[in-house]
SEFITI-986918 format. One record per residue (C-alpha): residue number from 0; residue in one letter; chain; x, y, z. Coordinates in nm, 2 decimals, padded with zeros to 4 digits. Layout:
% residues N
+-----+------+------+--------+--------+--------+
| pos | code | unit |     xx |     yy |     zz |
+-----+------+------+--------+--------+--------+
| NUM |    a |    A |      X |      Y |      Z |
...
+-----+------+------+--------+--------+--------+
% end
This chain:
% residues 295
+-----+------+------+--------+--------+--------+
| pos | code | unit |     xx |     yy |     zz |
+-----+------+------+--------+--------+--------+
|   0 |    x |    A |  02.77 |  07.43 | -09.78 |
|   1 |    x |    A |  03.10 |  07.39 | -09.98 |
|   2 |    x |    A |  03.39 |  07.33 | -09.72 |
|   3 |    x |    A |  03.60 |  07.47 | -10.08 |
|   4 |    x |    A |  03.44 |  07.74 | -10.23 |
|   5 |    x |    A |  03.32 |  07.95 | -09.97 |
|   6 |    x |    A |  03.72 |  07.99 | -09.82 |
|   7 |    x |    A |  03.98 |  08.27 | -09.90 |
|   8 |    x |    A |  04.23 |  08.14 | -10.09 |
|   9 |    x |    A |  04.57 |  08.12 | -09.93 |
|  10 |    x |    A |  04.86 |  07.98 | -10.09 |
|  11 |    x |    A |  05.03 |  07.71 | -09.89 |
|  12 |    x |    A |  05.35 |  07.92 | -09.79 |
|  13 |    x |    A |  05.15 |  08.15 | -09.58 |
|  14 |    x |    A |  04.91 |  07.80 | -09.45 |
|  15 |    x |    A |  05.26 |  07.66 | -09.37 |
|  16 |    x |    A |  05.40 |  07.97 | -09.17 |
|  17 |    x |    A |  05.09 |  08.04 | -08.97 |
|  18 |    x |    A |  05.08 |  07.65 | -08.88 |
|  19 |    x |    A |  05.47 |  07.61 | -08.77 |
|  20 |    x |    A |  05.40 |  07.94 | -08.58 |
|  21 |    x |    A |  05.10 |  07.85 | -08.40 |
|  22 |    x |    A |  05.25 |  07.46 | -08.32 |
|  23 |    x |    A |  05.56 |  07.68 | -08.13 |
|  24 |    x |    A |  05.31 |  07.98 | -07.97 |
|  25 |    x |    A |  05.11 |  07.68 | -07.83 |
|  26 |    x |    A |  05.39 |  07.52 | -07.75 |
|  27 |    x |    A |  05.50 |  07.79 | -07.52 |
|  28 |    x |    A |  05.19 |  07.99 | -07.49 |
|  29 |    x |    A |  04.96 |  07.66 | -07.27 |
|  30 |    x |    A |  05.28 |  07.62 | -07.07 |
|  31 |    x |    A |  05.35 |  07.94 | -06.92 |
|  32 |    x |    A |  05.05 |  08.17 | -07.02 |
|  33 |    x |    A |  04.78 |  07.90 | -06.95 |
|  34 |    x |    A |  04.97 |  07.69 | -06.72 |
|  35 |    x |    A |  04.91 |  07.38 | -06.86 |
|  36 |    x |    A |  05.27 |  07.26 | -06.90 |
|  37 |    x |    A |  05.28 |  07.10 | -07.19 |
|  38 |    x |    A |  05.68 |  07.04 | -07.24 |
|  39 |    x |    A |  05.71 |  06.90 | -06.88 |
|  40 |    x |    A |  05.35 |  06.70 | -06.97 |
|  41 |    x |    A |  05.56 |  06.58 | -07.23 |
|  42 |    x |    A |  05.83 |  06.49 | -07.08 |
|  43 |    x |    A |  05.66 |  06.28 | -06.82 |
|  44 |    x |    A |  05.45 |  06.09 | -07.06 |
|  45 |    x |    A |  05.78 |  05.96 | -07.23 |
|  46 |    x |    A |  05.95 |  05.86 | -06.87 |
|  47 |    x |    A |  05.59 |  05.67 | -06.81 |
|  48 |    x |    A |  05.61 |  05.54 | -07.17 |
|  49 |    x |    A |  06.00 |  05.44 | -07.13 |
|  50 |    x |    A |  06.02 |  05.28 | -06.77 |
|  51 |    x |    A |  06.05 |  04.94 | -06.68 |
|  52 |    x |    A |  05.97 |  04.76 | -06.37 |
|  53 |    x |    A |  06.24 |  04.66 | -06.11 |
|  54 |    x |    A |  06.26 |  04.42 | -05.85 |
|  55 |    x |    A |  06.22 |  04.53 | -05.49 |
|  56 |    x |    A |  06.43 |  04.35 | -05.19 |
|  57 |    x |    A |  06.13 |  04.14 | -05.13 |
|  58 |    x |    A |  06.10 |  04.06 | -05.47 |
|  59 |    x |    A |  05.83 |  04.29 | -05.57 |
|  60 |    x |    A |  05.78 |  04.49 | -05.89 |
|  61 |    x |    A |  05.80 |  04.83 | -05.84 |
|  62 |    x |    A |  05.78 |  05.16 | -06.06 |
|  63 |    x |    A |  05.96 |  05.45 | -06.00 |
|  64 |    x |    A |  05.69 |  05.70 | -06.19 |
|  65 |    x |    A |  05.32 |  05.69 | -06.05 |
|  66 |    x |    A |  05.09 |  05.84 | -06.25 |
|  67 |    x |    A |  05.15 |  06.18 | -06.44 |
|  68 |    x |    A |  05.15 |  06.43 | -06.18 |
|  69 |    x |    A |  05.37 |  06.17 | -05.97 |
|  70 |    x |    A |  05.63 |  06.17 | -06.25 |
|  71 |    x |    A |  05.65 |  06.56 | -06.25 |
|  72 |    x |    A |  05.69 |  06.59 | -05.91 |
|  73 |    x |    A |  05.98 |  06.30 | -05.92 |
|  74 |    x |    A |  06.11 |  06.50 | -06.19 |
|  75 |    x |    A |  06.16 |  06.83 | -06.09 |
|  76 |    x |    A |  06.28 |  06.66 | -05.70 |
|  77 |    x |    A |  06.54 |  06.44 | -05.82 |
|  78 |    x |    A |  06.67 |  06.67 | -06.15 |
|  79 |    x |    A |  06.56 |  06.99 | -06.09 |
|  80 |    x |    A |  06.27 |  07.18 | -06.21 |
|  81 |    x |    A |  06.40 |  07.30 | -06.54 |
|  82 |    x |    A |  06.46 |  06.91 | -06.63 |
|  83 |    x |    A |  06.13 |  06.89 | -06.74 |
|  84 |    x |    A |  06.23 |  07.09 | -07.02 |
|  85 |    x |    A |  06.45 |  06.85 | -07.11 |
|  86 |    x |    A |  06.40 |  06.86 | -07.49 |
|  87 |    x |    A |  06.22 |  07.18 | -07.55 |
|  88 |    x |    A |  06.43 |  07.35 | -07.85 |
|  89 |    x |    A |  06.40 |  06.97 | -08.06 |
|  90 |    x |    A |  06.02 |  07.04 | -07.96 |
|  91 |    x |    A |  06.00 |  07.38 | -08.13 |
|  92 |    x |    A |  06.20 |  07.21 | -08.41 |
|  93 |    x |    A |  05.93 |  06.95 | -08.47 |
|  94 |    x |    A |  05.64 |  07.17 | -08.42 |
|  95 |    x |    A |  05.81 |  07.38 | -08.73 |
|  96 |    x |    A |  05.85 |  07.13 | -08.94 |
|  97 |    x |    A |  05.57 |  06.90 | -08.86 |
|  98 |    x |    A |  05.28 |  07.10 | -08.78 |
|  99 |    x |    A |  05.35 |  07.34 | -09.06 |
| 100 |    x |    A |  05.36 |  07.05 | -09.34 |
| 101 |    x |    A |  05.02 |  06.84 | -09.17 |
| 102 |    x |    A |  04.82 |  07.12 | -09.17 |
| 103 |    x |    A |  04.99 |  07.28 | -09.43 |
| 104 |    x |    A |  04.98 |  07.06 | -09.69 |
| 105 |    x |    A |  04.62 |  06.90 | -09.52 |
| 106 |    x |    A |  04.40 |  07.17 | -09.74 |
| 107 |    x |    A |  04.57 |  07.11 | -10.07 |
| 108 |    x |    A |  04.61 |  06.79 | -10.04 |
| 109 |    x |    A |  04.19 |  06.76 | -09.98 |
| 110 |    x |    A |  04.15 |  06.94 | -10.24 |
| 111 |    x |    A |  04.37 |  06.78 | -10.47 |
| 112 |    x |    A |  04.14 |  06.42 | -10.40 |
| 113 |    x |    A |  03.83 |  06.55 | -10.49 |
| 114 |    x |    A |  03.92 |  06.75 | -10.78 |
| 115 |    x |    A |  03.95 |  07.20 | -10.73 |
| 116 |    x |    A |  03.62 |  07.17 | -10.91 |
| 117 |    x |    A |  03.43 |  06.98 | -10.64 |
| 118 |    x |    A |  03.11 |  07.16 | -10.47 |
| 119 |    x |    A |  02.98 |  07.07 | -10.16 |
| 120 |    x |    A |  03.04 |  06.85 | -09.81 |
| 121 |    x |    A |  03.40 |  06.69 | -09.87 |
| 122 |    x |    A |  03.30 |  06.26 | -09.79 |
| 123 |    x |    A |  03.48 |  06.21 | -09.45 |
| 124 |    x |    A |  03.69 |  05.93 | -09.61 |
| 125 |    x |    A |  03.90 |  06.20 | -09.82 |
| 126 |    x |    A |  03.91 |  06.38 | -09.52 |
| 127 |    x |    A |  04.03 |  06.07 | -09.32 |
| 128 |    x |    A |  04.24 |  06.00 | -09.66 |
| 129 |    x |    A |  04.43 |  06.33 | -09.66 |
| 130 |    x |    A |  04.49 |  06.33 | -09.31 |
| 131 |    x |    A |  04.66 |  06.00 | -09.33 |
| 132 |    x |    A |  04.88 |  06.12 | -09.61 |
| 133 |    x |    A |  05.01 |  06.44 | -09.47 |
| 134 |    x |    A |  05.06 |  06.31 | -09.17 |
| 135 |    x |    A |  05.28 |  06.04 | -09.33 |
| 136 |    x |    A |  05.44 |  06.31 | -09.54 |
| 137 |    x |    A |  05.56 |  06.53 | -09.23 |
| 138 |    x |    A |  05.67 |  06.31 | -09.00 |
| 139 |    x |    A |  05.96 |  06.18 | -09.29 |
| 140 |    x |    A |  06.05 |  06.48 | -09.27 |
| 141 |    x |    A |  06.06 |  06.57 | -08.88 |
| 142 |    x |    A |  06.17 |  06.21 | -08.76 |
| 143 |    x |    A |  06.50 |  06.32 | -08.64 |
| 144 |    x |    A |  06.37 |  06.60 | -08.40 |
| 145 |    x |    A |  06.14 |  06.39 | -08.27 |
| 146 |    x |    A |  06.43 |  06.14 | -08.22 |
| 147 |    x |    A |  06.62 |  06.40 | -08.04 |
| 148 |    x |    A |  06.33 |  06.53 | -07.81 |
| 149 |    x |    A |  06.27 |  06.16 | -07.68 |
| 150 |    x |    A |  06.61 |  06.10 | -07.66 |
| 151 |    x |    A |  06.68 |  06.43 | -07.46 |
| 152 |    x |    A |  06.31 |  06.34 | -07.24 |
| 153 |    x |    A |  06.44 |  05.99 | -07.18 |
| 154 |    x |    A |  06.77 |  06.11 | -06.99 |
| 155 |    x |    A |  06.69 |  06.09 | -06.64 |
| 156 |    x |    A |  06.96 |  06.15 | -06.31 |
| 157 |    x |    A |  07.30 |  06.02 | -06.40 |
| 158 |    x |    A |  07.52 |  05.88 | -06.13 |
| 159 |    x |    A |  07.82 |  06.11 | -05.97 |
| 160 |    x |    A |  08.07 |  06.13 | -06.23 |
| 161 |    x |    A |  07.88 |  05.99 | -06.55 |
| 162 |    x |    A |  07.86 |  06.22 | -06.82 |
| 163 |    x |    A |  07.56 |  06.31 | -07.07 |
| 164 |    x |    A |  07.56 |  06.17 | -07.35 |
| 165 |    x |    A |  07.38 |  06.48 | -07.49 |
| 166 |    x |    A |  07.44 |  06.86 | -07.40 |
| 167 |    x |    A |  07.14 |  07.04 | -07.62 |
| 168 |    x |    A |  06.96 |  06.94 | -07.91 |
| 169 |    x |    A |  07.24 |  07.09 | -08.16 |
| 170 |    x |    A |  07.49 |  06.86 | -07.96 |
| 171 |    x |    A |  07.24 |  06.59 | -07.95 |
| 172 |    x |    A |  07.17 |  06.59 | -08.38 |
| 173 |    x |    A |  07.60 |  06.58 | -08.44 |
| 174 |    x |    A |  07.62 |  06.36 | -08.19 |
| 175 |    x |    A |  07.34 |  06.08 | -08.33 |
| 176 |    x |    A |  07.50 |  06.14 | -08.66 |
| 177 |    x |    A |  07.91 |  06.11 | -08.55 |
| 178 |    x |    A |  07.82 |  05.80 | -08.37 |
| 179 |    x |    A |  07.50 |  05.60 | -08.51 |
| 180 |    x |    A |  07.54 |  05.74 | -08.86 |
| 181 |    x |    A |  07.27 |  05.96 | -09.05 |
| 182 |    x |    A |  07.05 |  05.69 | -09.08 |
| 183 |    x |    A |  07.02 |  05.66 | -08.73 |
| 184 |    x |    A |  06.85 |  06.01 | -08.73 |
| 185 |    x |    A |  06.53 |  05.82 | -08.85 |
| 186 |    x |    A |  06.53 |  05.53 | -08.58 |
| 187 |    x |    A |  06.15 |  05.47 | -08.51 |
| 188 |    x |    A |  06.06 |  05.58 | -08.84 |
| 189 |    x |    A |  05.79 |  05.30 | -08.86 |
| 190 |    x |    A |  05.60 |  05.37 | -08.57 |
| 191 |    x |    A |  05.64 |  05.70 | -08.61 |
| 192 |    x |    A |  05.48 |  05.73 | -08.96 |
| 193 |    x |    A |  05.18 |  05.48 | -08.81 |
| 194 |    x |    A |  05.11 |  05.71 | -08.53 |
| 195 |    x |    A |  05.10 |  06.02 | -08.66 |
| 196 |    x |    A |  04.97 |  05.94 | -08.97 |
| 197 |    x |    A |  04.68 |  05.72 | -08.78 |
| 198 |    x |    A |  04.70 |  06.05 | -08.51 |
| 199 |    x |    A |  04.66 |  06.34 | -08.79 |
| 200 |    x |    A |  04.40 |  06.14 | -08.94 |
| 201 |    x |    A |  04.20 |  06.08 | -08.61 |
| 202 |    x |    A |  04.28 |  06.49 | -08.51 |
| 203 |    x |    A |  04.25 |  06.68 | -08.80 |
| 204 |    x |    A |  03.97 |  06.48 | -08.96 |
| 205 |    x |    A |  03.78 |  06.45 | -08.66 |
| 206 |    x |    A |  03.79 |  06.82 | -08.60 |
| 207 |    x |    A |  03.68 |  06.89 | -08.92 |
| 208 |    x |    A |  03.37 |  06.65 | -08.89 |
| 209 |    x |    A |  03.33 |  06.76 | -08.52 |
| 210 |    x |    A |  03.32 |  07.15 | -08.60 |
| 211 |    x |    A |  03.15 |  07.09 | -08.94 |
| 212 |    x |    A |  02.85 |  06.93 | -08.75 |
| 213 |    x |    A |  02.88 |  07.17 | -08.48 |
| 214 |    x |    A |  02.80 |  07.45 | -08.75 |
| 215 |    x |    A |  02.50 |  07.25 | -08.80 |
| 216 |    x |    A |  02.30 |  07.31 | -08.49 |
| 217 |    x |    A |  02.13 |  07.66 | -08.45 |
| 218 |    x |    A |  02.27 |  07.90 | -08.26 |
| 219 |    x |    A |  02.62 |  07.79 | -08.30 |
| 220 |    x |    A |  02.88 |  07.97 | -08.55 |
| 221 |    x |    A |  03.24 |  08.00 | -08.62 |
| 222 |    x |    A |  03.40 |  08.15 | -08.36 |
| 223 |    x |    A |  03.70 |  08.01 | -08.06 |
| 224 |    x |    A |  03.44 |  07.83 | -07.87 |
| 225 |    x |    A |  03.31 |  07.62 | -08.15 |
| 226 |    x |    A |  03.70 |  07.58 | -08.18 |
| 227 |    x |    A |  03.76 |  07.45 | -07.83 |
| 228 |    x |    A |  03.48 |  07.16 | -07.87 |
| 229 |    x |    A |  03.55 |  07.02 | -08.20 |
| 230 |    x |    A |  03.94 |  07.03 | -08.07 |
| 231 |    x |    A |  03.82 |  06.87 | -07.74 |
| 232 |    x |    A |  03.62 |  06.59 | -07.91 |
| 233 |    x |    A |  03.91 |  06.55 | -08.21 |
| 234 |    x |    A |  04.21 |  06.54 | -07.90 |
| 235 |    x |    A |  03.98 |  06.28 | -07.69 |
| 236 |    x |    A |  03.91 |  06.04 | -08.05 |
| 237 |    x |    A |  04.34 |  06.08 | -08.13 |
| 238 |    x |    A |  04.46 |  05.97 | -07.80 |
| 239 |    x |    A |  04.27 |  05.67 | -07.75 |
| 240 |    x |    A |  04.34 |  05.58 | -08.10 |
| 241 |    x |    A |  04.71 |  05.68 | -08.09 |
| 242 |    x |    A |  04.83 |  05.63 | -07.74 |
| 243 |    x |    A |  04.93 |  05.25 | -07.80 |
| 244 |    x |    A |  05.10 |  05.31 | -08.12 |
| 245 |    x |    A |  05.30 |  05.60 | -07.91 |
| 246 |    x |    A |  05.43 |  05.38 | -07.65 |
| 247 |    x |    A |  05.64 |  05.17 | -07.95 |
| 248 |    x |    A |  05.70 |  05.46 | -08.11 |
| 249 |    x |    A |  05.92 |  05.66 | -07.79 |
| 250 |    x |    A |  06.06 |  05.31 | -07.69 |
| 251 |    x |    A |  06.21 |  05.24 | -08.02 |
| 252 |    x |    A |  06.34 |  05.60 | -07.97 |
| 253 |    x |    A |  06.49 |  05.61 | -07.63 |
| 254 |    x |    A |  06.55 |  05.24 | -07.63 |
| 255 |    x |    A |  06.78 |  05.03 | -07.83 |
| 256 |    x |    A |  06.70 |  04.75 | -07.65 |
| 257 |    x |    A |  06.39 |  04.58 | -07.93 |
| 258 |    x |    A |  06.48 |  04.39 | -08.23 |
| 259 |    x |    A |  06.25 |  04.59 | -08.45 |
| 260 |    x |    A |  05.86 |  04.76 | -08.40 |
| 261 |    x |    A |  05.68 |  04.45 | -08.38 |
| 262 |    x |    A |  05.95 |  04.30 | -08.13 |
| 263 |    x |    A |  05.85 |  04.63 | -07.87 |
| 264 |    x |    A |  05.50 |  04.56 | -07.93 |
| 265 |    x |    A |  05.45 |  04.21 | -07.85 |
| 266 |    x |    A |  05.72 |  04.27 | -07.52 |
| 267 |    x |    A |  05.53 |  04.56 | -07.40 |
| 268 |    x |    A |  05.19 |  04.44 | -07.49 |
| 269 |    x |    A |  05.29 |  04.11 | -07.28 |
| 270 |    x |    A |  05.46 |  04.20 | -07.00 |
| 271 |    x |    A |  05.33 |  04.58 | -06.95 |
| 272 |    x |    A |  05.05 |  04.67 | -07.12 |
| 273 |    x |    A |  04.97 |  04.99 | -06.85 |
| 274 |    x |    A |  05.22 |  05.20 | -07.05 |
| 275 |    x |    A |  05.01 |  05.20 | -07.36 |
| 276 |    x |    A |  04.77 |  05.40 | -07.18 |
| 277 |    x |    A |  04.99 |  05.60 | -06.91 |
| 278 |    x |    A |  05.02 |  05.87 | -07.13 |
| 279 |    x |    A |  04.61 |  05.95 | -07.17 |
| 280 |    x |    A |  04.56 |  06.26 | -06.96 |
| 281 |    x |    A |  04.87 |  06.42 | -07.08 |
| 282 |    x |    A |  04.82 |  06.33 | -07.49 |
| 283 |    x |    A |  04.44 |  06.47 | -07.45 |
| 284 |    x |    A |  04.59 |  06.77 | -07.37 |
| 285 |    x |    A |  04.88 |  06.78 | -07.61 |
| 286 |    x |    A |  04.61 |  06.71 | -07.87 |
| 287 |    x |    A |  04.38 |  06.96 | -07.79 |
| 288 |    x |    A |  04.57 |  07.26 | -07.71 |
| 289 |    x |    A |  04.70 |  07.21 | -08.03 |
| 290 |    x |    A |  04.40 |  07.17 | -08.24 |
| 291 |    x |    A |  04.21 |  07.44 | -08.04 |
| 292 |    x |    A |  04.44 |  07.68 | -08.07 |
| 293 |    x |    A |  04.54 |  07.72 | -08.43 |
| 294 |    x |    A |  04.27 |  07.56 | -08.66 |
+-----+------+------+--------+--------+--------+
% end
């Protein structure tokens, strides 16, 4: 069956609308409505990404965050609850403006590879292809709200009398750009572009695969439930592809302390390589709320 000529057409202003709005509804909707959290999930996957061991009195290495629940609990004891929100408006910004160009543009994009004339199964290379290229495409755009949200994520408990360097994401975008320059709003730009372009790849071409063979098996049709597994098996595929590539990525972010991306990737790959894969059981979820919820 033709995965072009059998769809409604929609022009890509309305495909880019409905995707920015369903990236902010899930955004909001898993964390309060279904309870999954995924702001504060968010925000404990960057501390995890972001900390460093310290020596002990005795000498041994010791991490403040354990695990993922650990670090929300640490969280919300030390900072308050609503510090796990840390970030949450530069969130909604780069669910706007990324998720409405990826999947936006993901369509036209396929089409545009194999021709508007093309009949029948799209090769999963073009899919893989396209993927790869919007991916690419939104995160030049979107770069400096995910700068901000790190950068917000990373700021932990301050000592008495030592003020924040950011007050909100407004303050926090002036502020990058009065100090750092404009430039500086597209810090991590590297890494970035590699992991969501390998990510939106590994997600949206996945699903489409996933669902597509789904379809295939009797009994099964389009509907939310075919949905949830091909967003399942696409979210599980992203995150172990993309969860190393995210650890460079919100250290060169929230830390100014690497030369350059393949600096942070040797240092953590050499002297921490748990934090590439800290962030598993909080990315499958950020994956797949996503996928399953507005595809």
């Amino acid at each position: 069956m033709s995965d072009l000529k059998l769809r409604p057409e929609i022009s890509f202003a309305q495909t880019f609308l409905c995707s920015a709005f369903a990236a902010c509804f899930a955004e909001l909707f898993c964390e309060w409505v279904l309870q999954l959290c995924t702001i504060p999930l968010d925000t404990a996957k960057v501390r995890l990404q972001l900390q460093k061991k310290t020596a002990s009195g005795d000498g041994v290495s010791v991490s403040k965050y354990r695990g993922l629940m650990g670090t929300v609990v640490t969280i919300a004891r030390e900072e308050g609850l609503w510090a796990l929100w840390n970030g949450v408006i530069a969130g909604l910004h780069r669910q706007c403006i990324y998720g409405g160009l990826r999947i936006g543009l993901y369509d036209p994009v396929k089409t545009f590879l194999v021709g508007s004339d093309f009949v029948g199964d799209i090769p999963l290379y073009q899919k893989i292809f396209a993927a790869l290229l919007t991916g690419a495409i939104a995160i030049v755009v979107a770069n400096p709200t995910d700068l901000v949200k790190v950068r917000l994520q990373a700021e932990g408990k301050l000592p008495s009398g030592v003020p924040r360097r950011y007050y909100g994401a407004l303050d926090a975008y002036c502020t990058i750009v009065r100090q750092e320059g404009l430039g500086a709003l597209w810090t991590g730009l590297g890494p970035n572009i590699a992991r969501n372009a390998i990510v939106n790849a590994a997600e949206l071409a996945s699903y489409d695969q996933v669902k597509e063979t789904i379809l295939k098996i009797p009994g099964f049709t389009d509907n939310i439930f075919t949905h949830i597994l091909a967003g399942l098996g696409a979210g599980l595929f992203a995150v172990c592809i993309g969860s190393p590539i995210d650890v460079v990525k919100s250290r060169m972010m929230g830390d100014s302390a690497y030369k350059n991306t393949v600096d942070c990737f040797i240092k953590t790959l050499k002297y921490e390589i748990v934090p590439f894969f800290t962030d598993l059981l909080a990315c499958i979820i950020l994956y797949e709320r996503q996928l399953a919820f507005f595809q």
